[in-house]
C-alpha positions, -999 to +999 in steps of 0.1 A: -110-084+175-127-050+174-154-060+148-162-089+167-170-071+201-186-044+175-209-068+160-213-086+194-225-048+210-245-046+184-267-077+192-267-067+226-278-035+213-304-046+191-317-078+220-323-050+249-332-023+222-307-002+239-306+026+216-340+025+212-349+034+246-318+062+247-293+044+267-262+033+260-243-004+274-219+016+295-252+033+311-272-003+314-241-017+329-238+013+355-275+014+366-274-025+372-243-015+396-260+009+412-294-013+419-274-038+431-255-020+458-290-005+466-308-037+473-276-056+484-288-055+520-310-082+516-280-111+513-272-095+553-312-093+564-328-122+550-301-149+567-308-132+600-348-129+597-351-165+579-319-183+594-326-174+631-361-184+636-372-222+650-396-238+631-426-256+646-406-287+654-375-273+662-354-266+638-333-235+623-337-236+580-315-262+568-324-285+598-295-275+619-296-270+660-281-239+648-286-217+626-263-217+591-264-184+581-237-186+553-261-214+539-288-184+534-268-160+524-256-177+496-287-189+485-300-156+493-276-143+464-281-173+442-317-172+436-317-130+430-292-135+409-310-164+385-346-146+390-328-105+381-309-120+348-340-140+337-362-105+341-337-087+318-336-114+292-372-125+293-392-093+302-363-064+293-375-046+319-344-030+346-364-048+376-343-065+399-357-097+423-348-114+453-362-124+486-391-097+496-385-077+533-420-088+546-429-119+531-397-132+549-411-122+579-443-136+566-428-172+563-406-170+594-432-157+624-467-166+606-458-201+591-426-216+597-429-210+636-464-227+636-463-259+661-457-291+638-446-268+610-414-273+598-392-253+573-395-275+542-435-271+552-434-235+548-410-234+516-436-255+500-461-233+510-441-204+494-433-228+466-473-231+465-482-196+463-456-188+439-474-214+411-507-198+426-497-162+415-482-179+384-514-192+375-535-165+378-515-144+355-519-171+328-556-169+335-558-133+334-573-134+379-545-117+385-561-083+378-595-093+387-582-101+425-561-066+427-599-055+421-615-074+444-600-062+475-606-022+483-576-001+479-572+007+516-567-031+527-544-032+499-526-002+516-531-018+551-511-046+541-482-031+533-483-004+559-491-031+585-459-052+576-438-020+577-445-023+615-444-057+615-402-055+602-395-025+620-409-041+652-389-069+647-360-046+638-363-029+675-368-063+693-337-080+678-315-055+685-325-056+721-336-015+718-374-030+728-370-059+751-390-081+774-384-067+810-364-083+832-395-076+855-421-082+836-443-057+848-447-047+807-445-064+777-417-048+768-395-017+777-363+000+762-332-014+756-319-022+795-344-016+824-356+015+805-322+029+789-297+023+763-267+013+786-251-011+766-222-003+735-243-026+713-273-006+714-253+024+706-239+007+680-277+003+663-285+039+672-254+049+655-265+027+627-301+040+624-289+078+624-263+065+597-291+048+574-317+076+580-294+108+571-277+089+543-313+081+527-327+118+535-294+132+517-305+110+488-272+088+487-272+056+466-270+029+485-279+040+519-287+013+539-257-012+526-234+019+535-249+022+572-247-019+578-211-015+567-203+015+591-224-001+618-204-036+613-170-017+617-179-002+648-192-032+660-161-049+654-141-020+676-168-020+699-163-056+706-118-061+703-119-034+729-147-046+752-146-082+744-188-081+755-197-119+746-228-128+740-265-112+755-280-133+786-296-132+816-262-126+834-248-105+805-279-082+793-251-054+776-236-083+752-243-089+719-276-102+706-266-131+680-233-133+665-206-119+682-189-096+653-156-113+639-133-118+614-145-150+596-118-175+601-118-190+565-117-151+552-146-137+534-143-158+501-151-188+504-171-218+481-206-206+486-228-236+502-264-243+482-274-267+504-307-252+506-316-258+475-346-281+473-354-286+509-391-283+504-420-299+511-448-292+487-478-309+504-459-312+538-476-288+553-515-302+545-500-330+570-488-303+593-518-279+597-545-293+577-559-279+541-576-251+554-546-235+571-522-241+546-549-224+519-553-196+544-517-189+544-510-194+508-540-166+504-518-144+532-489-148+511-504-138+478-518-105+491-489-091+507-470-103+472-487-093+442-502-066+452-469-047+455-449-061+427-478-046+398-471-012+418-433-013+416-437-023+381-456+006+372-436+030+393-404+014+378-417+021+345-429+054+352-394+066+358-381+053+333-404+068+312-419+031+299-450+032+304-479+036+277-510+059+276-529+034+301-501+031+329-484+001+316-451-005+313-439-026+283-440-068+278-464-066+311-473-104+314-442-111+308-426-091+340-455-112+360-450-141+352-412-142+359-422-126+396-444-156+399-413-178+388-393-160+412-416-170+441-417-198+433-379-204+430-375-189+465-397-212+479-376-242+460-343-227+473-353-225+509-351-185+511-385-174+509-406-156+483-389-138+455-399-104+440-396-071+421-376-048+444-385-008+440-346-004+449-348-010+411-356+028+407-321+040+418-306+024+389-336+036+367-327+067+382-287+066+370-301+059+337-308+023+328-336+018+309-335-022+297-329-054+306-294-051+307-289-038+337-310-062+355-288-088+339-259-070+358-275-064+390-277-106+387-243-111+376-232-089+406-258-109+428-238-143+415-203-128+425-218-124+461-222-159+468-185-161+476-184-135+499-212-154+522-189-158+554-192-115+557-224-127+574-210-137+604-193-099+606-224-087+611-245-084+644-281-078+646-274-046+660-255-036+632-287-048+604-312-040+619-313-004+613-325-009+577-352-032+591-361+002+609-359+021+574-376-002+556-404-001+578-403+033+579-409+035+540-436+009+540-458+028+567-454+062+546-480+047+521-507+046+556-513+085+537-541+062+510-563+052+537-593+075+538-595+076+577-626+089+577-650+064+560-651+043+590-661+012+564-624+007+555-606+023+581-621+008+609-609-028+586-577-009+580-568+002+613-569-036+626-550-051+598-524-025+608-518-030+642-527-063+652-498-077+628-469-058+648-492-070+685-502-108+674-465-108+659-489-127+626-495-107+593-516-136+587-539-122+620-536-087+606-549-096+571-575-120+583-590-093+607-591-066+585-610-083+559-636-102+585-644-066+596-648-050+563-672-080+550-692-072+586-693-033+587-706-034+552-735-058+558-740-042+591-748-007+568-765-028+541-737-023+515-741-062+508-737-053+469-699-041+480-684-070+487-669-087+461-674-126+456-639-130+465-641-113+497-670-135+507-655-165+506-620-147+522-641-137+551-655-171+558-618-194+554-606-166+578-637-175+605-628-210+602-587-203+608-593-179+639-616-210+655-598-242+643-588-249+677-623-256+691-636-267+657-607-295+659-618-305+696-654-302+681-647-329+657-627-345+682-592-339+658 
């Protein structure tokens, strides 16, 4: 018995060159841990960005008048756990996957929620632009496009989604709201104050999630979900607050926090899985929208995946002379894979999490302990009913932290070459005040294409950017153009 789980260490030894990179199993099994508890969050957040949003015709994902957010969590799990153990075996690289904070939102408020849209529209759309990014690894476009647009959109992107999440982080927690009044868009919390227990809860949340992360602890934001759950379940056996409405504006914003009745364990419920529509949305929108937001989806994907890669690698110390971490295709193609497979299983667009670094950071250094992190992911599908513990006010701190790291990369932008940061600037804000990232994206690269013609840098706009530029024109006027061609 001990030879044979000698000789079967070995090959595990030899397959993930273990050893060879100075690690040891017990280390690779420890650092997948640790990533998992890290990134964990997202089997909470993406049920309640994803699962609580109407589609165009109606409809919460799954095709429910309600939304079934044990469904997504499970799913949620499922897919990171396929798409992290097929990155250590394929790649053996200690990246872990699963739906990306952002291009969820992406897919919920930019297509999903589009009249005549429904979900299994936008899945295929996501199922679309995974086999897009897919394709131009295989071609080699993949780098030429990361060239094509200028480094501060790139930045803009990401910085402009931060918002976008933590936005949406403040609003669903009812800490911004719609006044009562409307004499302003919106106001805080409760005509201009925080007088309600479940907004205490999220502040108590936020200050949890924010010292935690600044003290360095693994695991931060699960940790303050957890502690901001438990209160919330105190909070709500003592007051008993129901849920927030017009009459009752101190209640609870979605689910009431409670025990599941069933228990925590429970057959996890794949349902999900394969309720997409590949051309669907052509029907829905037409071919230039749907093109338009496959292009929307690419950018704010691919872009950051090759950058967690590379930082990844770099503290793992994997990377060669040139900045490249080892069996580099490879890692890229099974993110393309991945978004594609979230697309297929109904929970949005999977990729490379930078979470990954914490376990990088407790010393993994293969494949291994992405296979873990997946194993881990696998277990969680049993433990979907926890979802219904949790109230918006208790997750959506981390939506506030997350943002809050996404925005710290707004230090790239050169703010004072008014060619990109004017470009940059709009892609930034208008994504948080259209509630589109599509908008954001699409007016940030219309005004760089015009400020550099307008100071006769024509020679500065790439190909690509050209032909960007003028699909965006069209998207921002399809409603006249459609009552122009009488549509």
């Amino acid at each position: 018995m001990t030879m044979t789980t000698e000789r079967s260490t070995s090959a595990i030894d030899r397959y993930f060159k273990i050893s060879e990179r100075g690690s040891t199993v017990a280390t690779e099994i420890r650092g997948g841990l640790v990533t998992f508890f890290t990134m964990s969050y997202i089997i909470v957040l993406n049920p309640l960005i994803i699962g609580t949003v109407k589609s165009g015709d109606g409809q919460f994902l799954g095709g429910g008048s309600t939304p079934n957010l044990a469904a997504v969590a499970a799913t949620t799990a499922l897919v990171a756990g396929i798409m992290s153990i097929l990155m250590g075996v394929v790649a053996n690289f200690p990246l872990a996957l699963a739906a990306g904070l952002g291009l969820n939102a992406v897919v919920a408020y930019s297509i999903a929620a589009l009249p005549g849209m429904s979900w299994q529209d936008a899945m295929g759309i996501v199922v679309i632009e995974g086999l897009v990014i897919l394709l131009l690894v295989a071609t080699g476009l993949r780098q030429a496009v990361f060239r094509a647009v200028p480094m501060e959109l790139k930045t803009a992107i990401s910085v402009g989604i931060g918002l976008f999440i933590a936005f949406i982080g403040l609003v669903d927690s009812g800490f911004v709201r719609i006044p009562a009044s409307q004499a302003t868009p919106v106001e805080l919390g409760i005509g201009g104050s925080l007088g309600s227990w479940p907004l205490l809860v999220f502040v108590v949340g936020l200050f949890i999630a924010v010292i935690l992360m600044v003290r360095k602890v693994n695991g931060a934001i699960l940790i303050a979900i957890l502690s901001a759950t438990v209160l919330a379940l105190i909070v709500e056996v003592v007051g008993d607050l129901g849920s927030k409405s017009a009459d009752n504006p101190g209640g609870w914003s979605l689910a009431i926090p409670h025990w599941p009745s069933g228990g925590i364990v429970a057959t996890p419920d794949f349902s999900l899985v394969g309720q997409f529509s590949l051309f669907g949305g052509i029907r829905s929108i037409g071919v230039v929208a749907v093109i338009l937001l496959v292009f929307s989806l690419v950018l704010a994907d691919f872009f950051d995946t090759m950058g967690t890669m590379v930082a990844v690698g770099g503290e793992a110390g994997l990377l060669d002379k040139t900045g490249t971490p080892p069996n580099a295709t490879r890692i890229l193609v099974v993110d393309s894979i991945a978004a594609a497979a979230g697309g297929a299983g109904s929970v949005s667009s999977n990729t490379a999490y930078i979470e990954s670094a914490s376990g990088v950071g407790d010393g993994a250094r293969t494949g291994l302990a992405s296979v873990v992190t997946g194993l881990a992911f696998l277990l969680a599908t049993f433990l979907s009913p926890l979802v219904e513990l949790v109230p918006f006010e208790a997750a959506t701190p981390a939506l506030v932290v997350v943002g809050f790291l996404m925005v710290t990369q707004i230090s790239g932008i050169n703010w004072r070459n008014y060619e990109v940061a004017i470009p940059a600037f709009l892609t930034i804000v208008l994504m948080p005040f259209t509630y589109s990232i599509t908008v954001g994206i699409g007016a940030g690269v219309i005004m760089f294409v015009v400020l550099k013609l307008a100071v006769g840098k024509f020679r500065e706009i790439h190909a690509f950017m050209w032909i960007t530029s003028a699909l965006f024109v069209v998207y921002f006027l399809l409603g006249p153009i459609k009552t122009w061609l009488g549509i």
